[in-house]
C-alpha positions in Angstrom: 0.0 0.0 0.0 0.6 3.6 -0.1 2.2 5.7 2.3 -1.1 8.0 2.0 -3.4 4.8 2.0 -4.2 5.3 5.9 -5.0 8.4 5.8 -7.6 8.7 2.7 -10.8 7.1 5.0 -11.4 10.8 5.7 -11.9 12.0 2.4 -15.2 9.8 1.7 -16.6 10.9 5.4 -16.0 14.2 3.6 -17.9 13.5 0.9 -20.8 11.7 2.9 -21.6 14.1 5.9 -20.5 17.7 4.6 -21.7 16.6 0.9 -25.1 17.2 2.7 -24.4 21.2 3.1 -22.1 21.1 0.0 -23.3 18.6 -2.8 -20.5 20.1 -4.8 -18.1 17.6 -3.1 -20.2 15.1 -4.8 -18.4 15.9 -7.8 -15.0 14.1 -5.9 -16.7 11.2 -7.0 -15.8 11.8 -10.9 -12.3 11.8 -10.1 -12.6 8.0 -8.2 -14.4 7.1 -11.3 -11.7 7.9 -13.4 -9.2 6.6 -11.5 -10.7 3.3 -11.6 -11.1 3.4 -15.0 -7.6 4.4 -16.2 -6.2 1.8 -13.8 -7.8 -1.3 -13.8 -7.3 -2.5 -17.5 -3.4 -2.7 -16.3 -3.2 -2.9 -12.5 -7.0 -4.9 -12.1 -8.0 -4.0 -8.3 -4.9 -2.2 -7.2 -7.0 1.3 -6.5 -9.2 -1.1 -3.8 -5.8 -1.5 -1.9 -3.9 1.8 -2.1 -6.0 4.8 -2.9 -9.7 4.1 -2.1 -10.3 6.2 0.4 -13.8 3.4 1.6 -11.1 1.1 1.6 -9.1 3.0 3.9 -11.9 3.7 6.2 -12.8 0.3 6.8 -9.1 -1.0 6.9 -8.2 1.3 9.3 -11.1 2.8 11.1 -13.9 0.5 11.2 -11.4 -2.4 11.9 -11.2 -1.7 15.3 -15.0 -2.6 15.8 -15.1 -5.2 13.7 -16.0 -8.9 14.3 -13.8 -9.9 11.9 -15.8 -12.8 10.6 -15.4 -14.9 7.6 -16.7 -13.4 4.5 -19.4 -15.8 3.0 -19.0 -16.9 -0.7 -22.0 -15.7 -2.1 -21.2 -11.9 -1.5 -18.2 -12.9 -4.1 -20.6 -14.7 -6.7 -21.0 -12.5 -10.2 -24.9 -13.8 -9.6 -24.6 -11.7 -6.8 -22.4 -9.1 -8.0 -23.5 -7.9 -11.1 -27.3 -7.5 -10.4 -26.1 -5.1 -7.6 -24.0 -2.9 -10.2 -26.7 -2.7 -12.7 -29.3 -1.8 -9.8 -27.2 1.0 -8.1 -25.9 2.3 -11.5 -29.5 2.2 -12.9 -30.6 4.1 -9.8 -27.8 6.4 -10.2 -28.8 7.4 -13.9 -32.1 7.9 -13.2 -31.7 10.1 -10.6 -29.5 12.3 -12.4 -31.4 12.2 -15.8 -34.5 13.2 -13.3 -32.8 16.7 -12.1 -31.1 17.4 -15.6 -32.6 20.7 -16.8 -34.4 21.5 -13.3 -33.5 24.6 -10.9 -29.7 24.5 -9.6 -29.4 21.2 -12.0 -25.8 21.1 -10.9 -26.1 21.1 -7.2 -28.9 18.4 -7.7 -26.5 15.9 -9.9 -23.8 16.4 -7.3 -26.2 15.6 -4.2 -27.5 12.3 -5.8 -23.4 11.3 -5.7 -23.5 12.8 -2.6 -26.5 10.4 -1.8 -24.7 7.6 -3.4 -21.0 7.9 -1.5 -23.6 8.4 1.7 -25.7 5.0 1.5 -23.1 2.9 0.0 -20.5 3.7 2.7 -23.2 3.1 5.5 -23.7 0.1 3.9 -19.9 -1.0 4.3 -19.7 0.3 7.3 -22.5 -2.0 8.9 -21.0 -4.9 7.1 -17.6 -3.8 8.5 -18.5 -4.1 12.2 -21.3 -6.9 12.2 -19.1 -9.3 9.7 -15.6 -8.5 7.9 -14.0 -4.6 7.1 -13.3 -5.9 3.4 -17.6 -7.4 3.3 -18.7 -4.9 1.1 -15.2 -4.7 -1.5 -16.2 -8.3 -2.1 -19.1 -6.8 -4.3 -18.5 -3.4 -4.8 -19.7 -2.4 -8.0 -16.5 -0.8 -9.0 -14.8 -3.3 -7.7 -16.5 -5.4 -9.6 -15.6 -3.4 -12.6 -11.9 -3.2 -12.0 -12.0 -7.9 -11.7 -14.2 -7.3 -15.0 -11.3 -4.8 -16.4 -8.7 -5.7 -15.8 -8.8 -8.8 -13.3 -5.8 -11.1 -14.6 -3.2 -8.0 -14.5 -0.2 -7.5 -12.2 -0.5 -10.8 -10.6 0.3 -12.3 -6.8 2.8 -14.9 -7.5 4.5 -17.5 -5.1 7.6 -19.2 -5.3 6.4 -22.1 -3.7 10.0 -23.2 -3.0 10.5 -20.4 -0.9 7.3 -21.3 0.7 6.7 -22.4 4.1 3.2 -22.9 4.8 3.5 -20.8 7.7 -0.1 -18.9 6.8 1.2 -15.5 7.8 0.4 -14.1 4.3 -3.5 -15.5 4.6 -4.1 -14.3 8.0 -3.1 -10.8 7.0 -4.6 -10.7 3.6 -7.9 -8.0 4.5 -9.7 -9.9 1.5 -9.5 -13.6 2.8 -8.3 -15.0 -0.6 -5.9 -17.9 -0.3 -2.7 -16.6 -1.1 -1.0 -20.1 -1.6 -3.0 -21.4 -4.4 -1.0 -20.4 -7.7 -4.1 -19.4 -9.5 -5.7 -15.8 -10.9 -6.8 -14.0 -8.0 -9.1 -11.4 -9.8 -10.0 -9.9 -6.8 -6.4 -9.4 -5.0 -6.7 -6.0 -4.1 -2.6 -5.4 -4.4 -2.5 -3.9 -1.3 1.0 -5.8 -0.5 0.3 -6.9 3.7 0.7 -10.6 2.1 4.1 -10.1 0.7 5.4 -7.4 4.3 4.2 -10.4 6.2 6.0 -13.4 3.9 9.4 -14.5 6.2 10.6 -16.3 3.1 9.8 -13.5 0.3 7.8 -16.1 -1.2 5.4 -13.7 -2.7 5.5 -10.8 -5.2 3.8 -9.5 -8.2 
């Protein structure tokens, strides 16, 4: 991860509570959006781990009241996943086509990203504490789109010489993949614990 990485969490309370008085910081949202999309097709989920700033939140602050379960399988499932991104980004469009060319049109389109920072980060939030900080990145909608972009790139691999099997790089991993199956992990996150935490440096990408 990023030096900065910790620190970011505060941006999208930002966004969320003082969006409310100033829907212009919606607009902060375009500029994740972009990010996501200019990184993913090389680097797959490596914005999750290093510069989204709901990612930091939950690593960092709601980790501390979390109950650090397991997160189930069927919040990973595409079945799952996809209907989710097609329902929030349906919403989202309608919302915004529903204000275009009303009073103050461009305060309106930045409070329904306001709206939409708001409820989504309650929503990980909730799921932070009651279940696992990383529960709602394992069906984020644009997380989902970075797996869907660019999900194969800049790979986890382990030398499994090197390896082990002490677990050190599974127990730190804030995703719960399993780091010591050389396979595609599409939704490795790049945030680099697994590799800090190898005693071998087993692991890279």
């Amino acid at each position: 991860m990023l030096k900065i990485t910790p620190y970011l969490g505060i941006l999208v309370l930002i966004v969320s509570i003082g969006g409310l008085w100033y829907p212009i910081l919606g607009y902060f949202m375009l500029f994740v959006f972009a990010a996501i999309f200019l990184s993913s097709p090389f680097r797959g989920r490596w914005f999750c781990g290093n510069l989204c700033p709901r990612g930091s939140l939950v690593d960092f602050w709601v980790i501390k009241i979390s109950k650090k379960r397991r997160i189930p399988d069927t919040l990973r499932s595409l079945w799952v996943r996809l209907p989710i991104f097609f329902l929030l980004m349906s919403f989202m469009v309608y919302r915004i086509t529903s204000v275009i060319g009303s009073q103050n049109t461009f305060e309106k389109i930045g409070m329904v990203f306001v709206t939409m920072c708001l409820v989504t980060t309650s929503i990980a939030v909730l799921l932070g504490s009651y279940l696992n900080p990383r529960a709602w990145c394992s069906f984020c909608p644009m997380g989902t789109v970075q797996r869907l972009l660019g999900g194969k790139r800049y790979q986890l691999r382990l030398t499994e010489e090197k390896c082990i099997k002490c677990n050190k790089c599974e127990k730190v991993c804030p995703m719960q993949l399993k780091i010591r199956e050389n396979e595609i992990k599409p939704d490795c996150i790049k945030c680099g614990r697994c590799i800090s935490a190898c005693p071998k440096d087993a692991l890279r990408f």
